[in-house]
C-alpha positions as CSV (number, residue, x, y, z in Angstrom):
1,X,62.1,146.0,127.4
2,X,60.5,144.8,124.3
3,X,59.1,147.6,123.0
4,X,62.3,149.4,122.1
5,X,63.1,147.1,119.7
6,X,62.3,146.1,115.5
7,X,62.5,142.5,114.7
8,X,63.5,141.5,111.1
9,X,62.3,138.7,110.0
10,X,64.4,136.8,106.9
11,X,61.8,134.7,105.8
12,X,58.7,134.7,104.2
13,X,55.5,132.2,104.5
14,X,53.8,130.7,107.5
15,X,56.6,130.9,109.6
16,X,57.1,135.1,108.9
17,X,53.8,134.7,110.2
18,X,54.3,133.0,113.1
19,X,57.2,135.5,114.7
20,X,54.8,138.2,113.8
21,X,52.3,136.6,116.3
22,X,55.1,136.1,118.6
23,X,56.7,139.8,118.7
24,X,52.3,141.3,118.9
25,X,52.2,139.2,121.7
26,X,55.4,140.8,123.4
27,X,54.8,144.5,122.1
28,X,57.7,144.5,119.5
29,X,57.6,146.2,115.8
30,X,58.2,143.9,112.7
31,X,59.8,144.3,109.7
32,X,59.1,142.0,107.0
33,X,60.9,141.7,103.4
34,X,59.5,139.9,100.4
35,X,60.6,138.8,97.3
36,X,58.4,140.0,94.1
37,X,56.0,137.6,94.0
38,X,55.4,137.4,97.7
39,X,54.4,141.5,97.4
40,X,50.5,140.2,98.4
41,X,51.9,137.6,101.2
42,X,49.7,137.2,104.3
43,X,52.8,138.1,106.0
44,X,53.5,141.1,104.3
45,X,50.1,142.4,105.3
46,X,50.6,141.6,108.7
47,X,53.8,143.1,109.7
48,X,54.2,146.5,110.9
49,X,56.2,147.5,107.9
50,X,57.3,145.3,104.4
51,X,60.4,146.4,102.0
52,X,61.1,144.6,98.9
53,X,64.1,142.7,97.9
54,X,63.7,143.3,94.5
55,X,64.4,139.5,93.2
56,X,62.3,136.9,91.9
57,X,64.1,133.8,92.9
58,X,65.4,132.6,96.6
59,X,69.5,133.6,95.5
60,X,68.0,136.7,94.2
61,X,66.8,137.9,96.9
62,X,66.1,135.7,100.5
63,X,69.6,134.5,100.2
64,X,71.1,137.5,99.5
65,X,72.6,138.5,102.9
66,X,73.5,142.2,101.6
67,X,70.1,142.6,100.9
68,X,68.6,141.5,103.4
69,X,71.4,144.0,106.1
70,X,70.6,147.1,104.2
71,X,67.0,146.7,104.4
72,X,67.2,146.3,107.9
73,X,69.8,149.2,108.2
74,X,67.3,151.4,106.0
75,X,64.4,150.1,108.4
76,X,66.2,150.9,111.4
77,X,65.7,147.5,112.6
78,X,67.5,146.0,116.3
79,X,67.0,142.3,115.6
80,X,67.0,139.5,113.3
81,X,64.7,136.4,113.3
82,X,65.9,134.3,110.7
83,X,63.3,131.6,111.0
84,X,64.2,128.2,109.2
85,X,65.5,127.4,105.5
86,X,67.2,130.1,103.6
87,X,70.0,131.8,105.8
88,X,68.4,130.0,109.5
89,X,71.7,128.0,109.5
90,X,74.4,129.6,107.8
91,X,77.3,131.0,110.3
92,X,78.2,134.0,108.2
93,X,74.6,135.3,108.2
94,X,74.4,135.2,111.9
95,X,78.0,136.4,111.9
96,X,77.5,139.7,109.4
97,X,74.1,140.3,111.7
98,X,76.0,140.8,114.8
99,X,79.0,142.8,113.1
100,X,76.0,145.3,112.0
101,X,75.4,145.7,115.3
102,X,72.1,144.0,115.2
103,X,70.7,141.1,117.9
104,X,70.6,137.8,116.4
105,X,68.4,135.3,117.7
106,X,69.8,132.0,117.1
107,X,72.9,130.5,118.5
108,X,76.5,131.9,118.1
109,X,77.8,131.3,114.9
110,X,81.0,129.3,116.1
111,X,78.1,126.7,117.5
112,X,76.3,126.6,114.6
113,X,79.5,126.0,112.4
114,X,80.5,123.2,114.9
115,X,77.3,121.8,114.6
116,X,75.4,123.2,111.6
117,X,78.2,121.4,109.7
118,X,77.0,118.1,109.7
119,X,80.7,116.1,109.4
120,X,81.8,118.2,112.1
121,X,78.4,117.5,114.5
122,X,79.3,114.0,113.9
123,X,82.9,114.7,115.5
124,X,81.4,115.9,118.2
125,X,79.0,113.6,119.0
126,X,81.0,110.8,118.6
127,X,83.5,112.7,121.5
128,X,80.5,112.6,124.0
129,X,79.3,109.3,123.3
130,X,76.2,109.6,121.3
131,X,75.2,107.0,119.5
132,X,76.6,106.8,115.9
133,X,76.6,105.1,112.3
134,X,79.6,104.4,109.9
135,X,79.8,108.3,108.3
136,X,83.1,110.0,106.5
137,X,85.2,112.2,108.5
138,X,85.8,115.4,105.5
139,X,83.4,116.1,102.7
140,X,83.6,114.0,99.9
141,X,86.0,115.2,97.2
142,X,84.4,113.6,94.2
143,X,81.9,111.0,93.5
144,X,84.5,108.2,93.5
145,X,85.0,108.9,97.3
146,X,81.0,107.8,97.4
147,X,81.5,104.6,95.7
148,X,84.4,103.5,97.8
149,X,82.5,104.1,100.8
150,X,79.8,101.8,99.4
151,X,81.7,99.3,98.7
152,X,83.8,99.5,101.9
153,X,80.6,99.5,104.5
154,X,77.8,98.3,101.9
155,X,74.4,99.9,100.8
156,X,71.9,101.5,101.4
157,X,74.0,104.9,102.0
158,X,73.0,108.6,102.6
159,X,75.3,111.2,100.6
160,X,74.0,114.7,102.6
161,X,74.9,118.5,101.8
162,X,77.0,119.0,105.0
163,X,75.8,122.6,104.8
164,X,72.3,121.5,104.5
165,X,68.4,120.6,105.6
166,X,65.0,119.5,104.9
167,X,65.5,116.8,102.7
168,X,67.3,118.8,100.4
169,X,70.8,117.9,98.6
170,X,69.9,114.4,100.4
171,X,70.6,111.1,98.4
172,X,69.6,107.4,99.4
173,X,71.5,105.2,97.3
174,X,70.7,100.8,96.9
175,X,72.7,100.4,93.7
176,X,76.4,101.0,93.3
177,X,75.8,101.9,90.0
178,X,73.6,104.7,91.5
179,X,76.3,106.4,93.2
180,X,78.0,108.7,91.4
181,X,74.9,110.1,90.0
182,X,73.3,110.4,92.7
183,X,76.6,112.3,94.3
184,X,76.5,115.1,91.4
185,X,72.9,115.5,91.9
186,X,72.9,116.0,95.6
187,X,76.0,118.5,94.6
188,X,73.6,120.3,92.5
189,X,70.6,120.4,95.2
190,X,72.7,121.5,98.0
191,X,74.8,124.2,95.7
192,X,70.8,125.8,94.5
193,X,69.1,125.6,98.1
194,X,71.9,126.4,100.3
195,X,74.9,128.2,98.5
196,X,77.4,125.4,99.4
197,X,77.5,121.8,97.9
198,X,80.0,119.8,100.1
199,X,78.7,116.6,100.7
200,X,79.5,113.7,103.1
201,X,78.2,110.0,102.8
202,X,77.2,108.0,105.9
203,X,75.4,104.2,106.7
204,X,72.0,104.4,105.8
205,X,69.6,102.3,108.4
206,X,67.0,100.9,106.5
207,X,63.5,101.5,107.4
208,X,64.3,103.7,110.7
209,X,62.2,105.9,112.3
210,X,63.3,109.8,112.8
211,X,63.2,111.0,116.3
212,X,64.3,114.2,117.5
213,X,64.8,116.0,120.6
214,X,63.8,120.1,121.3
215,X,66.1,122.2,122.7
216,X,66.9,125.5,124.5
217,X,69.5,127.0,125.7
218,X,70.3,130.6,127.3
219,X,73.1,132.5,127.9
220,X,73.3,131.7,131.6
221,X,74.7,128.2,130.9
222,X,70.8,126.4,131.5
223,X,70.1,124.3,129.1
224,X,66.6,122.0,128.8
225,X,65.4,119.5,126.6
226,X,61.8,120.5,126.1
227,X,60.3,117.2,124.6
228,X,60.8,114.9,122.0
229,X,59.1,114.3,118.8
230,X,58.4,111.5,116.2
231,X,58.8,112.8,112.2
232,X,58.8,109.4,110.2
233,X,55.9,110.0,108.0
234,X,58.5,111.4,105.1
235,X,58.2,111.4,101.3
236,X,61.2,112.5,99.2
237,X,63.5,112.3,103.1
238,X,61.1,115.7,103.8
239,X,58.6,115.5,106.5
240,X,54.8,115.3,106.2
241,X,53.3,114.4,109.6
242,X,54.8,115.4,112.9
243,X,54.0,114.2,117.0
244,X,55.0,115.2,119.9
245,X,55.9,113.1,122.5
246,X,57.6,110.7,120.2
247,X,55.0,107.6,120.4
248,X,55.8,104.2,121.3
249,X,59.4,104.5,122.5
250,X,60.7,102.8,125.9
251,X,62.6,104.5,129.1
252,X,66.1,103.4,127.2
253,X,65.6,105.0,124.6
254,X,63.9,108.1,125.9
255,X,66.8,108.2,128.1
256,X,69.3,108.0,125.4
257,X,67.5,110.8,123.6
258,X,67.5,113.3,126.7
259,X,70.9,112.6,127.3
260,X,72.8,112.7,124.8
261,X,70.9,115.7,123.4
262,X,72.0,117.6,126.5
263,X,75.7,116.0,126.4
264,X,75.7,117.2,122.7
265,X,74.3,120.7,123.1
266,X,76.8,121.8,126.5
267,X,79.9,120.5,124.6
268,X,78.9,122.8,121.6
269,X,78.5,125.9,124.2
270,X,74.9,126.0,122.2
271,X,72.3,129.1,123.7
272,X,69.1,129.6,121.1
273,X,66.5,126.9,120.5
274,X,67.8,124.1,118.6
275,X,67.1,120.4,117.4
276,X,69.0,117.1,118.0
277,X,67.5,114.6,115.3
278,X,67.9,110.9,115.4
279,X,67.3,107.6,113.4
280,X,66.1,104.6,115.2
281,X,66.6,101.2,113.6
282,X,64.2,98.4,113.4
283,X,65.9,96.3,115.6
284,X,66.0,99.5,118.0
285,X,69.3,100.9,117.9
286,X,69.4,104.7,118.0
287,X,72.1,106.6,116.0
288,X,73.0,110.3,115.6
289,X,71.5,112.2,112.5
290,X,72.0,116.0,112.9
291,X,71.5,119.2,114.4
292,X,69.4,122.1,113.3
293,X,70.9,125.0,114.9
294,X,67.3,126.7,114.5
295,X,63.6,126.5,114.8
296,X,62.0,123.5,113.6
297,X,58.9,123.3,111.2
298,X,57.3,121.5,114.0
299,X,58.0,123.1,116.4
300,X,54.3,123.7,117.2
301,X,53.5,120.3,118.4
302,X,56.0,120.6,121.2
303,X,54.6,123.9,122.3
304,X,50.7,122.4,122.3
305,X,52.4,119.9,124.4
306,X,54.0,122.2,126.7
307,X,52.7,125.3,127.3
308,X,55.9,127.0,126.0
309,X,56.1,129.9,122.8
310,X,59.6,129.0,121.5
311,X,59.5,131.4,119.3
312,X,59.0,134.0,122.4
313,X,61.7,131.9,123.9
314,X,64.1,132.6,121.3
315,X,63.4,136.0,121.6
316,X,64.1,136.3,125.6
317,X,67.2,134.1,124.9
318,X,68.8,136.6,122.1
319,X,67.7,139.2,124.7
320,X,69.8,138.0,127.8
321,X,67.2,136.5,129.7
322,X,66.8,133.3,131.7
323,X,65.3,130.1,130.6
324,X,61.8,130.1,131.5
325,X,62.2,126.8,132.5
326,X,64.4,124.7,133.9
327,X,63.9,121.1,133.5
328,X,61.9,118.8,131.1
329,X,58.2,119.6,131.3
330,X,56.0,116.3,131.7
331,X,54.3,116.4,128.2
332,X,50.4,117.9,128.7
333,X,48.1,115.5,126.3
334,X,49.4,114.8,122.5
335,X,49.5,116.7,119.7
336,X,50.0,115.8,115.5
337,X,51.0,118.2,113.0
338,X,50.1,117.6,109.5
339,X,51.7,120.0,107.2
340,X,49.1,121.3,104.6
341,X,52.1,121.5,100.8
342,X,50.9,122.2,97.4
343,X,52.0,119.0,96.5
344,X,50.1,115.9,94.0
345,X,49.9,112.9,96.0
346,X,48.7,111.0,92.7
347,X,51.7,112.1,91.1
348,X,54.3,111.2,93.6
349,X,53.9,114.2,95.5
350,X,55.2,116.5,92.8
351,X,55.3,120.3,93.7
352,X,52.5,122.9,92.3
353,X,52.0,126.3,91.8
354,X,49.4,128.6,91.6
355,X,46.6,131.0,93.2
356,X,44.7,129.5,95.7
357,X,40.6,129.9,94.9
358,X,38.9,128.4,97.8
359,X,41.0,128.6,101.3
360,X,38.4,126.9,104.2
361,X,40.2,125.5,107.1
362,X,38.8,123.6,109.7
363,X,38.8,125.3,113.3
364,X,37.1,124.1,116.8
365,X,38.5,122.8,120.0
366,X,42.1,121.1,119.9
367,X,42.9,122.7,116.3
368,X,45.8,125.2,115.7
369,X,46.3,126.7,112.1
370,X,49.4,128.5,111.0
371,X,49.2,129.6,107.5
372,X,50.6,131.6,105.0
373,X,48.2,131.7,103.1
374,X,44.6,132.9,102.4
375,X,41.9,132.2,99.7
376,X,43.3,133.8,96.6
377,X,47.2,133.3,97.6
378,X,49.6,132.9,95.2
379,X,51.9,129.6,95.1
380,X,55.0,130.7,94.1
381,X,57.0,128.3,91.8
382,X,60.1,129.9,93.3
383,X,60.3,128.8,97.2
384,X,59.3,125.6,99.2
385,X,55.6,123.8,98.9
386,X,54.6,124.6,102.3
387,X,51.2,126.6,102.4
388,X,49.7,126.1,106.3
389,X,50.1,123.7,109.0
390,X,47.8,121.9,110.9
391,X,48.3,120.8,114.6
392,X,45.9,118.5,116.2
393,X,45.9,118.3,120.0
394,X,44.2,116.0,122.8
395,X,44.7,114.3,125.6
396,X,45.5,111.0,123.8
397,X,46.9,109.9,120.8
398,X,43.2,108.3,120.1
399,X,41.3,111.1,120.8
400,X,44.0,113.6,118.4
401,X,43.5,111.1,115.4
402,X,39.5,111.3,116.1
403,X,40.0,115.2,115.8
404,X,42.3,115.3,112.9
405,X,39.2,113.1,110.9
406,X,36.9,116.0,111.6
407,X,39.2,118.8,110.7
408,X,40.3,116.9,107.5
409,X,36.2,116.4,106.6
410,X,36.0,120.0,106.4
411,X,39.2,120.9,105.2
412,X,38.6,122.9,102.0
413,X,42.0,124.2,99.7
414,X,41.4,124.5,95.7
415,X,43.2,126.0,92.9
416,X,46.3,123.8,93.4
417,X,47.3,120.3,94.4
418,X,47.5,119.6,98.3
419,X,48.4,116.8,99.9
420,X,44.6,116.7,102.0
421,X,43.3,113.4,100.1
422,X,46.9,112.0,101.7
423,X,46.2,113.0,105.4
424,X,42.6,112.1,105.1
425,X,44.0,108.6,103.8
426,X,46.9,108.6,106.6
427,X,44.1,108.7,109.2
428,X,42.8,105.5,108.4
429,X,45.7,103.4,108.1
430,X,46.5,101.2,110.6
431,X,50.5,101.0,110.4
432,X,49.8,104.4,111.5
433,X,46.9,104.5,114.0
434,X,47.7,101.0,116.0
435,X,51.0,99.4,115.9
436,X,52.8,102.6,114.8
437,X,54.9,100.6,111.9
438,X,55.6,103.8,109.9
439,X,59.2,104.9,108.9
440,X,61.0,107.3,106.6
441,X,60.6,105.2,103.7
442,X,57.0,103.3,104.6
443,X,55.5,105.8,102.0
444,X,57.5,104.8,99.2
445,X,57.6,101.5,99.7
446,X,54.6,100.2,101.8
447,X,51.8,103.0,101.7
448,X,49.3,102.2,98.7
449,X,46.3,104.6,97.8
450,X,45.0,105.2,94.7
451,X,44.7,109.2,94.7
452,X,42.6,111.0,92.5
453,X,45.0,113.0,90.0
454,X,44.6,116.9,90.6
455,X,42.9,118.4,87.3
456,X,45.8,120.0,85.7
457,X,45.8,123.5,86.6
458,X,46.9,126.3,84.1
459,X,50.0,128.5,85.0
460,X,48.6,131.8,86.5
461,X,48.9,134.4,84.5
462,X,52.6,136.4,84.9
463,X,53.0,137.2,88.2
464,X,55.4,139.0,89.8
465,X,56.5,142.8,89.3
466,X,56.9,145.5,87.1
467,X,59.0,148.4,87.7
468,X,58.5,151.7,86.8
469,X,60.8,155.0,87.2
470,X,58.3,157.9,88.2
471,X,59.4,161.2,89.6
472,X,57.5,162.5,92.9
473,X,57.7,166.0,94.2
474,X,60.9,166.3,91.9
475,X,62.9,162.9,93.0
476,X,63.1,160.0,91.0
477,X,61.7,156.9,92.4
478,X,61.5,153.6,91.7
479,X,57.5,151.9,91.8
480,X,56.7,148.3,91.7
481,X,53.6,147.0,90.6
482,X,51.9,143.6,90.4
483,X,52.2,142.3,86.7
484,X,48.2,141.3,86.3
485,X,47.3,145.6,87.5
486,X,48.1,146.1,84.3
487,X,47.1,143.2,82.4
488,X,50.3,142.4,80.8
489,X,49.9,138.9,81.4
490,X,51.6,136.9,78.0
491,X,49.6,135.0,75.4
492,X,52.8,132.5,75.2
493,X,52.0,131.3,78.7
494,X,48.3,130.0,77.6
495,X,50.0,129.2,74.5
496,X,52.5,126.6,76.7
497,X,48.7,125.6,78.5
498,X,47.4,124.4,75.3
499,X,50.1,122.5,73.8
500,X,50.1,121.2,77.3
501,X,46.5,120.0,77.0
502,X,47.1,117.9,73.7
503,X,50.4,116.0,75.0
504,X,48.5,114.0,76.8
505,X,46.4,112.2,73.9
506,X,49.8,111.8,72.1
507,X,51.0,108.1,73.3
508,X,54.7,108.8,71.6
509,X,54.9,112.2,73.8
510,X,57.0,112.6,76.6
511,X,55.7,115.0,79.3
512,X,56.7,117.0,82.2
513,X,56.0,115.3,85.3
514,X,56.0,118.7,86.8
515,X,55.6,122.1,86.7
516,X,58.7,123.6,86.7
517,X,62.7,124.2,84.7
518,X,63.8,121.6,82.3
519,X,67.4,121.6,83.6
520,X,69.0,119.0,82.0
521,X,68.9,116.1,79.0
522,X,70.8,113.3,79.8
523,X,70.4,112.0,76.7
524,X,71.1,113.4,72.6
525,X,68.4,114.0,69.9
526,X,67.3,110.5,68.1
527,X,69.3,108.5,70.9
528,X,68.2,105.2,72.0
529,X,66.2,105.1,75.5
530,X,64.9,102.1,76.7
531,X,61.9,101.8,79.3
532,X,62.0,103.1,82.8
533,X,65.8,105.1,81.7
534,X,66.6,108.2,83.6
535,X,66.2,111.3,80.4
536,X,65.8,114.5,81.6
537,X,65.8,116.4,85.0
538,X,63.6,119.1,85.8
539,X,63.9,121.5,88.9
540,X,60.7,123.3,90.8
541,X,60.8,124.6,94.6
542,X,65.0,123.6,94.7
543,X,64.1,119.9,94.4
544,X,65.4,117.7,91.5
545,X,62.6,115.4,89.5
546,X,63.7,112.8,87.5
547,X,61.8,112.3,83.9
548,X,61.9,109.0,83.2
549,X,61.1,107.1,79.9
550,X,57.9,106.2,79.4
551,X,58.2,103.5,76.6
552,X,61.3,102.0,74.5
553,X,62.6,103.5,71.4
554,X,64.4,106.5,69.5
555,X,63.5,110.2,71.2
556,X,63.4,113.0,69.4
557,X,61.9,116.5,69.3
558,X,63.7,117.9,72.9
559,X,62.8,121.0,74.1
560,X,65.5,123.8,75.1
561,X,66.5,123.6,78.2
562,X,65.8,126.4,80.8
563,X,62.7,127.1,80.4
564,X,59.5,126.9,82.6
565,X,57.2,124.4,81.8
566,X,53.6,123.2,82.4
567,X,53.2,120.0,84.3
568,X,51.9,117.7,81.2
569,X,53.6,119.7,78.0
570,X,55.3,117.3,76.0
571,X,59.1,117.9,76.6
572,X,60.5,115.1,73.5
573,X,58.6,112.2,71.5
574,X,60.0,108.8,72.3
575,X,59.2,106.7,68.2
């Protein structure tokens, strides 16, 4: 049954990875596509086959759905795995996937409209009872829409791309004068990560933490919750450290979870494996967030806790076959995923980019790695931070954290910033270890650790592709090569290292906080900035980071705009 069939995957990293496990382990051929500098992925090498979308950035060339169809026409592929991020969640993907004929695995796409679309999710939960917050019924129509619901049902609030995910195009808002700003920037997010930008503002519960409930669903009308799990350790509303079950919760609420999951899910007609996400006050009132209409990042947890592939589940599903269970499996042990992102802890977990020199993970009993990456990997300053993941499991809570301290001590990832010196930290609080006081903003506002700042590492030489037109046997063909085979990498680039390099004795300079596109100036040559003011925006991995004004006075000297930058190049001078 399997055999007959070629799985595209739409996705690249350590999840293209994992449904290449998944499809060796059932017998079926893969078909992976990359983006130019993802040519020396670990995926890439794995799949049975690899064709090139010919694009640098995600628009150019994961998001592009013709692409993506008439490689897997040309490839002679049966079946789509879309993963998650990129096109997991958009409708007319999964639409134009089964108009070509093809088997998508993922829910229909009128379920994942009705509840993809987060305004229209809310609808529906609201008709079956599940617990809700304050939210707006339409996407807003401009940013005074925003501010009118603040001052209407108060702050904090949560402006969300309705079309949206991961953190991204999300907004928490405490000031009113905040609000419009903070509107046009979640606009912009969701418009670069997702191709839409509607918007819709809801209450924002202070301090909550973020449960969520796994899903599946087949097309025989069965439909299990699988287990639940706890993602409150966030930074930037995107998720760091994952458990499965859900820790320190009572029977109400685990009820209320199960429940309203399954209420949700039949009313949406929803078949595929999906997740029901939820906020749980301080005070322990349980509200509605969203549904991904897709496979989680975490999903691993839930399967150490299990027994059960999802991904293979998904697969079977798309294929017409029954659930292979059929009720909610009593969780086996505990497990904790720590996702392993090329991100600076010491400078506010800021994305980086580069090749990986020294790639060591930890291994031994109750340790699961999925990667995407090897020593000598490249970081690519075009698509999310996430390099590996790795998922502690035990048969307590106690004994996972014991584990996770050992894997962490031999943990060994150089060549770029990782969050590592965070989990090793993590793993010795006690808001996290005991009393389990963690939430989605505890890292923000409660977690203090002095981190050791990541030595600055130089932009890897120019990466990418160059392509040549050769002729072979007569026909003219079109070769791709890696930029550094030829050693064409540019002298501007070390050029932009350097100047990088003396900012940083220059007290008057301003410098990039990342590396990354200097998208914006919100402020004119010789204007006035004062201390702390908002002065520039620069964009790396889809994510929006504010440059803020290091000392009061008259800036001059700004660079253009659109250009990459080093993290610590002097962008203006502030006299």
């Amino acid at each position: 049954m399997y055999k007959q069939h070629r799985l595209l995957i739409a996705n690249r990293g350590e999840i293209a990875v994992r449904v290449i496990q998944a499809c060796k382990d059932l017998g079926i051929h893969t078909v992976a596509i990359y983006a130019d500098d993802d040519m020396e992925s670990l995926y890439v090498t794995l799949a049975d086959e690899a064709w090139a979308l010919s694009g640098q950035t995600a628009k150019e060339s994961y998001l592009d759905i013709d692409k993506v169809l008439n490689i897997a026409k040309q490839s002679q592929a049966t079946m789509i795995h879309p993963g998650y991020g990129f096109l997991s969640e958009r409708a007319d993907f999964a639409q134009a996937v089964i108009d070509a004929g093809l088997i998508w695995i993922g829910p229909t796409p009128q379920s994942m409209i009705r509840l993809g679309d987060k305004i229209e999710a809310r609808k529906l939960a609201q008709a079956v009872g599940a617990p809700l917050v304050h939210g707006t019924e339409q996407p807003l129509r401009s940013a005074n829409e925003a501010v009118t619901f603040a001052q209407t049902y108060g702050l904090p609030i949560a402006i969300k791309a309705a079309y949206g995910g991961g953190g991204r195009g999300l907004k928490v808002v405490r000031q009113l004068d905040e609000v419009a700003d903070s509107y046009s920037s979640a606009v912009r997010e969701a418009q670069a990560a997702f191709g839409r930008g509607e918007c819709f503002v809801e209450q924002y519960l202070d301090k909550p933490r973020h449960l969520e409930a796994q899903v599946i669903a087949d097309q025989h009308g069965n439909i299990v919750v699988v287990g639940t799990r706890d993602c409150s350790l966030q930074r930037r509303n995107q998720k760091l450290v994952e458990e499965a079950p859900a820790p320190f919760i009572d029977d109400d609420i685990y009820q209320q979870l199960i429940q309203s999951t399954l209420d949700l899910c039949r009313a949406a007609k929803y078949v595929g494996a999906g997740t029901v996400e939820y906020l749980l006050s301080q005070d322990g009132k349980l509200s509605f967030l969203e549904v991904n209409t897709r496979l989680q990042v975490e999903h691993p947890v839930t399967e150490q806790t299990t027994g059960i592939d999802l991904v293979v589940e998904q697969i079977r599903i798309a294929l017409g076959q029954p659930l292979s269970i059929q009720e909610t499996p009593k969780p086996q042990g505990h497990a904790i995923e720590f996702r392993i992102n090329a991100e600076d802890p010491a400078r506010g977990f800021i994305p980086a980019f580069g090749h990986i020199s020294r790639f060591n993970p930890p291994s031994g009993i109750g340790i699961r790695l999925d990667t995407g990456v090897i020593q000598g990997s490249l970081v690519s300053s075009h698509f999310d931070s996430l390099m590996a993941k790795l998922i502690v499991t035990g048969p307590t809570r106690e004994i996972v954290i014991q584990r996770a301290k050992r894997a962490f001590a031999h943990f060994e990832l150089e060549g770029v910033a990782s969050v590592l010196a965070f989990h090793r930290a993590i793993l010795s609080e006690a808001d996290f270890i005991d009393a389990f006081k963690v939430h989605t903003r505890w890292i923000e506002q409660e977690f203090q650790h002095n981190f050791a700042m990541h030595p600055r590492s130089k932009k890897p030489e120019a990466s990418g592709l160059q392509r040549y037109m050769i002729e072979i046997d007569g026909k003219l063909h079109q070769v791709g090569l890696p930029v550094g085979l030829l050693k064409m990498a540019s002298v501007t680039e070390n050029h932009l290292s350097d100047e990088a390099s003396s900012s940083l004795h220059n007290e008057n300079a301003v410098i990039a906080p990342i590396n990354g596109i200097l998208s914006s100036w919100t402020v004119q040559e010789n204007a006035q900035v004062e201390l702390g003011d908002v002065i520039a925006t620069m964009e790396a991995m889809k994510m929006e980071v504010p440059v803020i004004a290091h000392r009061t006075g008259k800036i001059k000297n700004l660079v253009a705009l659109n250009q990459m930058l080093d993290a610590d190049m002097q962008i203006a001078e502030i006299i």
